[in-house]
N, CA and C atoms as a LAMMPS dump frame, in Angstrom:
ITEM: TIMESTEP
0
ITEM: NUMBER OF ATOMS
402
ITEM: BOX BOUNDS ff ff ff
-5.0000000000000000e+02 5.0000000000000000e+02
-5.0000000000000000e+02 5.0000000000000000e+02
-5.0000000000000000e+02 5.0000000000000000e+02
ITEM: ATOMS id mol type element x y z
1 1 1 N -34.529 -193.018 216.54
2 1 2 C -34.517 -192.917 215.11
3 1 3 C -35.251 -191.623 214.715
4 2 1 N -34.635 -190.669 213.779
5 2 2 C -35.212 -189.557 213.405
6 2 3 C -36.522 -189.919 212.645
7 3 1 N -37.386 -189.466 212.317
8 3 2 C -38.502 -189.419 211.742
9 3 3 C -38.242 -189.679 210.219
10 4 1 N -37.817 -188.951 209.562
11 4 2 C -37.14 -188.992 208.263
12 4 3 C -36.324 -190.058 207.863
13 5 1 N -36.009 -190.896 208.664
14 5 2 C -35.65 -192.533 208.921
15 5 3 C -36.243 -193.307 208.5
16 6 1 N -37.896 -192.978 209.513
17 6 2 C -38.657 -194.094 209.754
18 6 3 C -39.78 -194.417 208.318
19 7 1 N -39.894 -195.65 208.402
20 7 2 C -40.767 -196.054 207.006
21 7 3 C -42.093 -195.427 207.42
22 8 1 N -43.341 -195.634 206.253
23 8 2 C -43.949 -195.179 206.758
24 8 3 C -45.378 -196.109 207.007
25 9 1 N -44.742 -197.047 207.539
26 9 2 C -45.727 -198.091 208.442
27 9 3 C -44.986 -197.564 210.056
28 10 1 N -44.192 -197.592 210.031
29 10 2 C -43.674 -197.238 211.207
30 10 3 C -44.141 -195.556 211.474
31 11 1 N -44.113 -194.216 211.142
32 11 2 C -44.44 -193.071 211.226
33 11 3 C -46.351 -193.378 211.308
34 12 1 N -46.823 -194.28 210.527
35 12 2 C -48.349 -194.282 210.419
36 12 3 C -48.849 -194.731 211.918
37 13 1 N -47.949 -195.906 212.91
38 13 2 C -48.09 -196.422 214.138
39 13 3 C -47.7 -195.388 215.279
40 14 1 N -46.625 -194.359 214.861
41 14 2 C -46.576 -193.562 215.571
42 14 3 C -48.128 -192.558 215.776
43 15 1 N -48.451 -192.258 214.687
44 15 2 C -49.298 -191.578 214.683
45 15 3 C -50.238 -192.21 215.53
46 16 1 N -50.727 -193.135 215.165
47 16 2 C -51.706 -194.169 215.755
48 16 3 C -51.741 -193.77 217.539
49 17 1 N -50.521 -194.385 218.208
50 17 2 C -50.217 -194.068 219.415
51 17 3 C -50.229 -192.534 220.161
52 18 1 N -50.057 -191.533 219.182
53 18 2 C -50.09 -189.757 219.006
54 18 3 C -51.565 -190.032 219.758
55 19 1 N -52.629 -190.661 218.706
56 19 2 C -53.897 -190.44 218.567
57 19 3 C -54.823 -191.038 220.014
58 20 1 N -53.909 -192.203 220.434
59 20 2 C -54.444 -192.659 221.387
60 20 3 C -54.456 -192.028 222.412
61 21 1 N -52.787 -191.924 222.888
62 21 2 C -52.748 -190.898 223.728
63 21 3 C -53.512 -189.267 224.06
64 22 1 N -53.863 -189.19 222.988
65 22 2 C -55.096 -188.046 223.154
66 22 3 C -55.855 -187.933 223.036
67 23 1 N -56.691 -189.236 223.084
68 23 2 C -57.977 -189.432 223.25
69 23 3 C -58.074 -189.959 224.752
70 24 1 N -56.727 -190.357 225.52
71 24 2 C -56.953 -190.734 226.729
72 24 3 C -56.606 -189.336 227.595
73 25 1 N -56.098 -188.255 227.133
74 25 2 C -55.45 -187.062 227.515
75 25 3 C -57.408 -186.325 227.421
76 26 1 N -57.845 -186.312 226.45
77 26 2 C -58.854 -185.259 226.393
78 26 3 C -59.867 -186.269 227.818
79 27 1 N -60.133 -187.709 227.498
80 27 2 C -60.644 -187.843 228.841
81 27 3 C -60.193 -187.883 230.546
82 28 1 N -58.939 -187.482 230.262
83 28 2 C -58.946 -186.785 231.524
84 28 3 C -58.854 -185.87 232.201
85 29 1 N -59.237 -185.034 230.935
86 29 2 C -59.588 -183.494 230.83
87 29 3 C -60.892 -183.559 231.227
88 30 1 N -61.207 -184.255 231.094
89 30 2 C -62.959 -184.32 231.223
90 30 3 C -63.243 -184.932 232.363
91 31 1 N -62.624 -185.46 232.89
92 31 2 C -62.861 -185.895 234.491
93 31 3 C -62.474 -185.465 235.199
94 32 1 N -61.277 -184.538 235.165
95 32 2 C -60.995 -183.18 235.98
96 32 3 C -62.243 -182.162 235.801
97 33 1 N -62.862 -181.735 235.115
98 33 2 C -63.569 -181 234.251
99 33 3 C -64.753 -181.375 235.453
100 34 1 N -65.141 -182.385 235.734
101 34 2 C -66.962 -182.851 236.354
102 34 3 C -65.894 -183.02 237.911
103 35 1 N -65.031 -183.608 238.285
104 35 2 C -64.57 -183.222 239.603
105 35 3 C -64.639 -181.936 239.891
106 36 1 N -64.017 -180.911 239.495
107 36 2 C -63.905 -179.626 239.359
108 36 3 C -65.156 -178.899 239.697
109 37 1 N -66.067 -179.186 238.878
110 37 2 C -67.728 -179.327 239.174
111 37 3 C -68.161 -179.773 240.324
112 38 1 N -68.007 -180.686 240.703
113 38 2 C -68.379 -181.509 241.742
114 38 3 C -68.111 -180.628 243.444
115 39 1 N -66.443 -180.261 243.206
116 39 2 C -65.984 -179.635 243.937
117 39 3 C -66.721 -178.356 244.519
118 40 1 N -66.692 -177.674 243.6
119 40 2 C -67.523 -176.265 243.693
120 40 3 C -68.532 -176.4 244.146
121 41 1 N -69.606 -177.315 243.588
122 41 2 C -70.78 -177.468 244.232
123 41 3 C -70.809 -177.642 245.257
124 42 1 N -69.84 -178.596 245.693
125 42 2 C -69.895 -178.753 247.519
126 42 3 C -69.837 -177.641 248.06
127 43 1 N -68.399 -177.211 247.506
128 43 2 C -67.803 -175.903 248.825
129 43 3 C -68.67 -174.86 248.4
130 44 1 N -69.574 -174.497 247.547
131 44 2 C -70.521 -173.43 247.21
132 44 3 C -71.388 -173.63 248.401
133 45 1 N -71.568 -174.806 249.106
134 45 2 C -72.943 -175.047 249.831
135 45 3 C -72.359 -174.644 251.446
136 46 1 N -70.826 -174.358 251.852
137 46 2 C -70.362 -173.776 252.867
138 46 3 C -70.76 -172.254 252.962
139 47 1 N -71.624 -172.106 254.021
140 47 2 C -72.011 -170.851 254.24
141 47 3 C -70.793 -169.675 254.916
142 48 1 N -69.291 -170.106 255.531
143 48 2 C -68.234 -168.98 255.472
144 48 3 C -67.486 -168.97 254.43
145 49 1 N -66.991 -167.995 253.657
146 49 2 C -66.285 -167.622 252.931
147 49 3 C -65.059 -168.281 252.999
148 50 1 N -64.579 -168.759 251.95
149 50 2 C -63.76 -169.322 251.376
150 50 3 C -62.931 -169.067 250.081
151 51 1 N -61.735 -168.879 250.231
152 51 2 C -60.504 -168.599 249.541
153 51 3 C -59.424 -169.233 249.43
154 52 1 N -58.711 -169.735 248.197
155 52 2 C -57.361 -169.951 248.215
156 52 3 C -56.31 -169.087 247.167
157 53 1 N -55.444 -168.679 247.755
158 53 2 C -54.753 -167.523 247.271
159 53 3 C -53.302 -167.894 247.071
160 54 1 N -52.864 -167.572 245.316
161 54 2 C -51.511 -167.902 244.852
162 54 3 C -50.519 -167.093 245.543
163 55 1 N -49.75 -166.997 245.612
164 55 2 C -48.099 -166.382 245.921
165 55 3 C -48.255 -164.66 245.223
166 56 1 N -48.956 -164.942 244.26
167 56 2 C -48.588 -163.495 243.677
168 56 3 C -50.141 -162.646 244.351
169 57 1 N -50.572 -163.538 245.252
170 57 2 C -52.128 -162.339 245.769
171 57 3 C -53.06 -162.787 244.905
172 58 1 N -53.018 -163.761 243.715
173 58 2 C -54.122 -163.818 242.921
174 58 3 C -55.065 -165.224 243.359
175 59 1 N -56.15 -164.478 243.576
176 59 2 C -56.923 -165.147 244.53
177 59 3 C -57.319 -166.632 242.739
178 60 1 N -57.472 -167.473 243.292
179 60 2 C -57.32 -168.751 242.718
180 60 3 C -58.586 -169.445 242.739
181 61 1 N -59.277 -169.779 243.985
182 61 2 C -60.284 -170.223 243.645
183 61 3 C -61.447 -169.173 244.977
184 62 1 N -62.526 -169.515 244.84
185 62 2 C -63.554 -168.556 245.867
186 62 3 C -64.816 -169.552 245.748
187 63 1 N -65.518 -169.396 247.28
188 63 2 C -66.534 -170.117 247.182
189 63 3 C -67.709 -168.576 247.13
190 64 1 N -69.001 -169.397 246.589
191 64 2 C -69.815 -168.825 246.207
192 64 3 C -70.295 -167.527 247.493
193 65 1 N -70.158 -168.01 249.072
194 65 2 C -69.725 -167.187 250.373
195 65 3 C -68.978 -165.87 250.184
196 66 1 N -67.48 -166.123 249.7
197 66 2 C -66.839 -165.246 249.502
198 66 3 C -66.999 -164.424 248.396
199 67 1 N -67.341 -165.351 247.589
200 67 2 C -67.861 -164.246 246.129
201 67 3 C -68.997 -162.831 246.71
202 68 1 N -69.463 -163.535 247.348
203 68 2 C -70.878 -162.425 247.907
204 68 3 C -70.058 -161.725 248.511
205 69 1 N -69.372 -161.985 249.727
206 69 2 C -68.707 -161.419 250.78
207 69 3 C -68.195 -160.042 249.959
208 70 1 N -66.945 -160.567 249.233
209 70 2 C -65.611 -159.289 248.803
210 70 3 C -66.314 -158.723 247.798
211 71 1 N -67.325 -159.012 246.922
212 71 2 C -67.433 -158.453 245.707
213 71 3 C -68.875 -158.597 245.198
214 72 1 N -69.61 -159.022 245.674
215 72 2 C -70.862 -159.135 245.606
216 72 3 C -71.573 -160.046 244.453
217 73 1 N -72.347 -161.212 244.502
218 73 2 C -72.836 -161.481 243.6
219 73 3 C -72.76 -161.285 241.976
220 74 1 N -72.854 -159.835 241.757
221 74 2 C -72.885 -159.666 240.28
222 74 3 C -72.008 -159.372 239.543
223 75 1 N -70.921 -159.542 240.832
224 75 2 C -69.523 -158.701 240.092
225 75 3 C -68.577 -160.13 239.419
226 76 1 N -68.257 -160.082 237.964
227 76 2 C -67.289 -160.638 237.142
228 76 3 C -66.114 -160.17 236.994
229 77 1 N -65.099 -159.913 238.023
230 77 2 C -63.825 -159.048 237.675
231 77 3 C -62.595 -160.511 237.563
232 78 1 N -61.894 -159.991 236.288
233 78 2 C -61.109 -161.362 236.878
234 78 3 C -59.382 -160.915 235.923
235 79 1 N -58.659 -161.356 236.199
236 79 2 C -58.225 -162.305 237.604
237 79 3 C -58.449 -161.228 238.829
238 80 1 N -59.056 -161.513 239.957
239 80 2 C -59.163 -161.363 241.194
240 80 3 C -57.876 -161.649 242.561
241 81 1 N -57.601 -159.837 242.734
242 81 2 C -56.283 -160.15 243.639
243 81 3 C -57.043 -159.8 245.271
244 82 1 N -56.233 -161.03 246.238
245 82 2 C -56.803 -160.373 247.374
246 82 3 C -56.961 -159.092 248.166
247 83 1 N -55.715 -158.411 247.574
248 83 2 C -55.46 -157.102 248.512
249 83 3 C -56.714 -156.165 247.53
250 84 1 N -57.057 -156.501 246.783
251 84 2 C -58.006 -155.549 245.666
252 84 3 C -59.886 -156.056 246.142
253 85 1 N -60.074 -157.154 246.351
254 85 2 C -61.469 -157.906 247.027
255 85 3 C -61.174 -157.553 248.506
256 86 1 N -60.184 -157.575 249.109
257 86 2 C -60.462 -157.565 250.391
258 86 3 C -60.239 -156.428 250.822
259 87 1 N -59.561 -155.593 250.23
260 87 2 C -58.438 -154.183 251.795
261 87 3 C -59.238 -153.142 250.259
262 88 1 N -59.77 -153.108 248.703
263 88 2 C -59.679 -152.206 247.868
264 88 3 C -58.523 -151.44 247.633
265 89 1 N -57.504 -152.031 247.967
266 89 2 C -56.032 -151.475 247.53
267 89 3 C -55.707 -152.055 246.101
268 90 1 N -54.905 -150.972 245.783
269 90 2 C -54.142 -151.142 244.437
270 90 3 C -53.277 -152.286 244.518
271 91 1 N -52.318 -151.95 245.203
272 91 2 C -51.401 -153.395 245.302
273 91 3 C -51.037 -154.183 246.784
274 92 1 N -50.547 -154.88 246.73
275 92 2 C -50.276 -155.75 247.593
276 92 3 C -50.183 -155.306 248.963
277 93 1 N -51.008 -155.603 250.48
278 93 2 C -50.857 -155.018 251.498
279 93 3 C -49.795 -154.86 251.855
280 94 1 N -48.63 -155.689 252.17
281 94 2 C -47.423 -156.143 252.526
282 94 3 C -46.596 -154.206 251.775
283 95 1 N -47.211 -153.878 250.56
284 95 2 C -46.098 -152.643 249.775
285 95 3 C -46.99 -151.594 251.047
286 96 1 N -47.272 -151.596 251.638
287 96 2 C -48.248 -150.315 252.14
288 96 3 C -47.607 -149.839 253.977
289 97 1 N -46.652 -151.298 254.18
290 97 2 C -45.974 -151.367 255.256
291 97 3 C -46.659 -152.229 255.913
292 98 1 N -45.974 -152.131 257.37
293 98 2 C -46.318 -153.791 258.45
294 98 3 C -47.939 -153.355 258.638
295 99 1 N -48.939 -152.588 258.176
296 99 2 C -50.194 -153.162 258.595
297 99 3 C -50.68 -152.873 257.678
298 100 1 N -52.137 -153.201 257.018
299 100 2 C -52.678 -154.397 257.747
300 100 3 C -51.785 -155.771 257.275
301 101 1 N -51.074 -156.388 258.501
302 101 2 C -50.35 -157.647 258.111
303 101 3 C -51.088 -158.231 257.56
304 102 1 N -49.961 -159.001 256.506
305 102 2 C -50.879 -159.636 255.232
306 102 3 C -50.322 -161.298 255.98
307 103 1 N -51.855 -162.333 255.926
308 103 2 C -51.455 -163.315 256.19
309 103 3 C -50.621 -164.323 255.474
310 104 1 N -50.926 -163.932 254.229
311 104 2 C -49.928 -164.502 253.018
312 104 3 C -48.54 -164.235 253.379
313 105 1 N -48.23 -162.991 253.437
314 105 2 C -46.935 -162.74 253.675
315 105 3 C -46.011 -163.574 254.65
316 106 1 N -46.64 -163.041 256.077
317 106 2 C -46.448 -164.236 256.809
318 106 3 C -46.159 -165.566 256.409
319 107 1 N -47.026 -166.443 255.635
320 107 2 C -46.763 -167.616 255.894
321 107 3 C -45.746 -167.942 254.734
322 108 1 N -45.64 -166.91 253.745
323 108 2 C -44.598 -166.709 252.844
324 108 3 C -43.104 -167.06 254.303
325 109 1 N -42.814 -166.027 254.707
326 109 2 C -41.779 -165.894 255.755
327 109 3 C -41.778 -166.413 256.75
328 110 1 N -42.158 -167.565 256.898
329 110 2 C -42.241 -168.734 258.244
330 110 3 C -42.6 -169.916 257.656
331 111 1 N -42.937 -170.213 256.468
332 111 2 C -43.338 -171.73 256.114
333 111 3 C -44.221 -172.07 256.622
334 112 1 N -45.031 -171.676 257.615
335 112 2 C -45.622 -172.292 258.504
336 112 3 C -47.135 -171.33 258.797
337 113 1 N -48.425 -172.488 259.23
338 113 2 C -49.627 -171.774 259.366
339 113 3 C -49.474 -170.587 260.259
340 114 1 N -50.653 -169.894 259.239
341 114 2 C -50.845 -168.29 260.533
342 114 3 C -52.06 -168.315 260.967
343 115 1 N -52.855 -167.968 261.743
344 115 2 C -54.143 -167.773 262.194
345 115 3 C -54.295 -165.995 262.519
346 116 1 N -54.704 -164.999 262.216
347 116 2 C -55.066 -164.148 262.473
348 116 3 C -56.546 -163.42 262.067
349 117 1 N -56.587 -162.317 263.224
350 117 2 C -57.84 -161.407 262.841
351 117 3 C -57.542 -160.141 261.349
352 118 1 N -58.223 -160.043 260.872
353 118 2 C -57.914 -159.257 260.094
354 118 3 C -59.265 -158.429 259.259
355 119 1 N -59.051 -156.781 259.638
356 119 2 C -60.282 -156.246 258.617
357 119 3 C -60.239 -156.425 257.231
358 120 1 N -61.635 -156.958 256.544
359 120 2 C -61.682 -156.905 255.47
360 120 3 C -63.738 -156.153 254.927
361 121 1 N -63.133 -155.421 253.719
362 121 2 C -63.894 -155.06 253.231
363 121 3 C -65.798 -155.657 252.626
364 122 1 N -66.437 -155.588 253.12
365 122 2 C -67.252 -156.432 252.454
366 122 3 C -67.62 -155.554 250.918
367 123 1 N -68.797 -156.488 250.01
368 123 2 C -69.148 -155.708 248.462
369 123 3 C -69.839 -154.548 248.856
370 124 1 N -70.642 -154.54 249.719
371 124 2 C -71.438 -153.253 250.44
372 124 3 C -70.637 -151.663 250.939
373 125 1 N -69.027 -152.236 251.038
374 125 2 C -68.104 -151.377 251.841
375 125 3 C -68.081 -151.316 253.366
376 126 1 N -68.885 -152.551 254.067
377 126 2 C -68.684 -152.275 255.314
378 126 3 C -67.782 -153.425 255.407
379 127 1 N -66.784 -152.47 256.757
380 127 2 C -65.753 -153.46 257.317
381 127 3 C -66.149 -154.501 258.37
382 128 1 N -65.094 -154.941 258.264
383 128 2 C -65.2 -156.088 259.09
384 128 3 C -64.286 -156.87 259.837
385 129 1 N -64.601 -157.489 261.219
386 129 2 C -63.168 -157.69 261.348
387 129 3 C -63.108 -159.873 261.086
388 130 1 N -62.448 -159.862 260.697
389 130 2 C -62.962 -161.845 260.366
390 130 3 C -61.453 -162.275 260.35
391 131 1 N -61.516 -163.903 260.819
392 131 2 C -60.888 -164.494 261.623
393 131 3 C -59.854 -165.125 259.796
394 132 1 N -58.29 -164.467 259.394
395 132 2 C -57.833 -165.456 258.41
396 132 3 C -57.088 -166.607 259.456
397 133 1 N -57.465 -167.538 258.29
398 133 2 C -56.344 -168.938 258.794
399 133 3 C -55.758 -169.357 256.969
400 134 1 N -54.475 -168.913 257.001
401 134 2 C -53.421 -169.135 256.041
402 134 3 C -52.46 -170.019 256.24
């Protein structure tokens, strides 16, 4: 029934139900919200660096490890791409040719886990060579 139909005991119950539903919507915004929290805190307390990285290179989440690691403590840059925290390249390793193989890429083109060594930059500028598993 179109709206412009409905009486308006009936449009007032809709509303009603509008209202409920988003009061049960904002609390589970809010319990994602303290999980989310919760989360971080843990993996903040892992002393190796930690990353998970979208499709497009944009690094997604970072533990407090890796934050130090690629970019140092004080640095707020965001959104944060890996080939830019890790290699200081402009764009994507994969455009620069087959090295440094990008593990993303890989597992882009096999579906399947990669394990490799790979240099990466620390915030200081010294390299490094550290173990990805993608």
């Amino acid at each position: 029934m179109r709206d412009e139909n409905k009486t308006k005991k009936q449009l007032i119950e809709a509303l009603r139900l509008l209202r409920k539903e988003l009061a049960e919507l904002k609390g589970s915004t809010a319990e994602l919200e303290m999980a989310h929290l919760h989360f971080q805190s843990i993996i903040d307390n892992v002393l190796d660096p930690i990353t998970v990285v979208g499709i497009d290179c944009k690094i997604l989440f970072m533990n407090k490890a890796a934050h130090e690691f690629m970019m140092g403590l004080s640095c707020r840059i965001s959104p944060v791409y890996c080939h830019l925290a890790d290699h200081r390249l402009e764009f994507p390793c994969h455009t620069y040719g087959p090295e440094p193989l990008c593990p993303l890429k890989k597992v882009q083109e096999t579906g399947k886990p990669f394990v490799t060594e790979h240099k990466h930059r620390r915030s200081d500028g010294e390299q490094l060579i550290v173990e990805i598993m993608a």
